[in-house]
N, C-alpha and C positions, 0 to 999 in steps of 0.2 A: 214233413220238412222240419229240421231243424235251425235254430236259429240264430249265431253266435253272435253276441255284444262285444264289441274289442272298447277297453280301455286302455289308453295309453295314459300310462302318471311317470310322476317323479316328484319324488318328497311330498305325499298328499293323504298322510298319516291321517290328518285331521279333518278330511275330507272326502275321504274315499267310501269310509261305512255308507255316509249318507246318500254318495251319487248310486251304489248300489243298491241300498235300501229304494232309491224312490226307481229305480229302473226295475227291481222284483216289482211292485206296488204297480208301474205302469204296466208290466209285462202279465202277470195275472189279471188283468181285464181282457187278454186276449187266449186264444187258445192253441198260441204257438208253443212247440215244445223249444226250449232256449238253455244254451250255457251264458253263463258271463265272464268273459276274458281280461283280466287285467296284464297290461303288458309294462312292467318295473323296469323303467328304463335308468338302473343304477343308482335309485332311490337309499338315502344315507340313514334315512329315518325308518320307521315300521311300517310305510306301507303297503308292503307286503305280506307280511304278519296278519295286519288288521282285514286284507281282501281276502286272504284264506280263512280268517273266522268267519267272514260273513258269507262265507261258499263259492266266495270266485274261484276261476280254476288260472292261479297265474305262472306268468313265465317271467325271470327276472334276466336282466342284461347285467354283465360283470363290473358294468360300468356305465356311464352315462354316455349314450350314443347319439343323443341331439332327436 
């Protein structure tokens, strides 16, 4: 079973390495196989930048859609 984590942000440059970070951290004490989904809902800043460094697989909105 695979397991996908969805995050929704918007402008959370500054915070998003680390909600990642501690969600890999949680997820490695278990032995589910998992992606983690960031979903950029129109973000002005790098947060989507910063979740593809740290290996989320994201998907960005054109714009901000609430």
């Amino acid at each position: 079973m695979k397991v996908v984590i969805t995050i929704p942000a918007y402008n959370e440059e500054r915070t998003i390495v680390g909600v990642i970070k501690e969600i890999k951290e949680a997820m490695s004490k278990t032995s589910y196989n998992y992606i983690i989904h960031v979903l950029d809902d129109g973000s002005k800043d790098r947060t989507a930048v910063m979740a593809k460094k740290e290996g989320a697989v994201v998907y960005s909105n054109n714009r901000n859609m609430g």
